[in-house]
C-alpha positions as CSV (number, residue, x, y, z in Angstrom):
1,X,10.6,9.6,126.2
2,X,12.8,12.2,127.9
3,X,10.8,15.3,129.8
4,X,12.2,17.6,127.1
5,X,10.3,15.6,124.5
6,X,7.3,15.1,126.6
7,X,7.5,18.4,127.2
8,X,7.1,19.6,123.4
9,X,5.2,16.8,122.4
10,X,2.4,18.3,124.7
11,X,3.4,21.9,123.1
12,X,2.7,20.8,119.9
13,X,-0.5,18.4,120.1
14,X,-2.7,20.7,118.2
15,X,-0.3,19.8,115.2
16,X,0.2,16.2,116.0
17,X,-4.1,15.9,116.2
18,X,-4.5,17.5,113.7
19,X,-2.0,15.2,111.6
20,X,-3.7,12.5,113.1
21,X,-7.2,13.4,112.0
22,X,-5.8,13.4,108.3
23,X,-4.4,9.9,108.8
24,X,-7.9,8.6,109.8
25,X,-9.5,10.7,107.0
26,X,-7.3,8.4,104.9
27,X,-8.5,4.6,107.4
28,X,-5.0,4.9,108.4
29,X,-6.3,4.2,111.5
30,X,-3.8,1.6,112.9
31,X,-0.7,4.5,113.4
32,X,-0.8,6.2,116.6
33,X,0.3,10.1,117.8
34,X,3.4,8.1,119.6
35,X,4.4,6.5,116.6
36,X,4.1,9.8,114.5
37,X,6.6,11.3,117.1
38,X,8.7,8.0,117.3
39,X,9.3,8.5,113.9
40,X,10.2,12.5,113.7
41,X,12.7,11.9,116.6
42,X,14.8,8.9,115.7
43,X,14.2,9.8,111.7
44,X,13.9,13.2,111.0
45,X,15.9,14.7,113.6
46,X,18.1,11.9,114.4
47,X,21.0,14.0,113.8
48,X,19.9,17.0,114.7
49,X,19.6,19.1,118.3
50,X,15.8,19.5,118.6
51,X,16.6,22.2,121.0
52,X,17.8,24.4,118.0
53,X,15.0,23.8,116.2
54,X,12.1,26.6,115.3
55,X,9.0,25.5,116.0
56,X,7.4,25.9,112.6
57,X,10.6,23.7,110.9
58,X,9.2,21.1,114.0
59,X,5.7,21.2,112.4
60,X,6.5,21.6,109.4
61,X,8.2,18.2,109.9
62,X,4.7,16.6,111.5
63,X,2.8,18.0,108.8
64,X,5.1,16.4,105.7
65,X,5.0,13.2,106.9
66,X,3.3,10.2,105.2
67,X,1.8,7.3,106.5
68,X,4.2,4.8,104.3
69,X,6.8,6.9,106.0
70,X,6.0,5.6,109.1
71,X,4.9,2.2,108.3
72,X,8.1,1.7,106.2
73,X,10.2,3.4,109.4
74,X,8.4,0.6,111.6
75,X,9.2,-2.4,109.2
76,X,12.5,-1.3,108.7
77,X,12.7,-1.5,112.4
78,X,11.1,-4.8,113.1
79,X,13.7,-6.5,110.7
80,X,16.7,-5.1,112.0
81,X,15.8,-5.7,115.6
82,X,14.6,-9.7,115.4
83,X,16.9,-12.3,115.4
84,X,15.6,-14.5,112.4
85,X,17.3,-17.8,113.2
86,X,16.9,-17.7,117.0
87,X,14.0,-21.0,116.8
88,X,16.3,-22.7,114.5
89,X,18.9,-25.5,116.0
90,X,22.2,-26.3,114.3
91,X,20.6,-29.1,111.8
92,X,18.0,-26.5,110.4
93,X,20.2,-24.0,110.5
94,X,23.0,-26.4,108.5
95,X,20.2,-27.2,106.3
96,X,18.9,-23.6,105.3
97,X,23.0,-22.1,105.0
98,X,24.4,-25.5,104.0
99,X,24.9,-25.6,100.1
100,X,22.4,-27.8,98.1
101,X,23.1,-31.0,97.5
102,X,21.9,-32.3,94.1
């Protein structure tokens, strides 16, 4: 995380606990405050300069944000970043993309 998010993530705990403390109300307990965060800066405002951003549109964000939001975010990611075939040698791999043979 760069100092400039560090430094608002600290800025804004209040809102991110307090976000939190709704996702354990709801046994969400698994998702953490960094992945809450994770998820506002590479999803939400991926395309936008945080910088220009009011700080009631930032928790605004943090406070309209689901937990599937973030556990579909985190699958999403897990699937695009593993190589699915990387244990497989040529014959398996021949056999799984090969047509079948009947």
């Amino acid at each position: 995380m760069s100092m400039q998010y560090e430094q608002l993530f600290e800025k804004i705990r209040p809102a991110i606990d307090s976000k939190m403390g709704e996702f354990k109300h709801y046994q969400y307990d698994a998702i953490t405050a960094e992945e809450l965060w994770r998820f506002c800066i590479e999803k939400k405002w991926r395309r936008k300069n945080i910088e220009q951003l009011h700080l009631y549109e930032i928790i605004s964000t943090i406070f309209s944000v689901s937990p599937s939001d973030i556990v579909s975010f985190n699958q999403v990611e897990f699937l695009q970043s593993n190589d699915w075939f990387t244990d497989l040698n040529t014959e398996e791999l021949k056999m799984l993309l090969g047509p079948v043979k009947t």
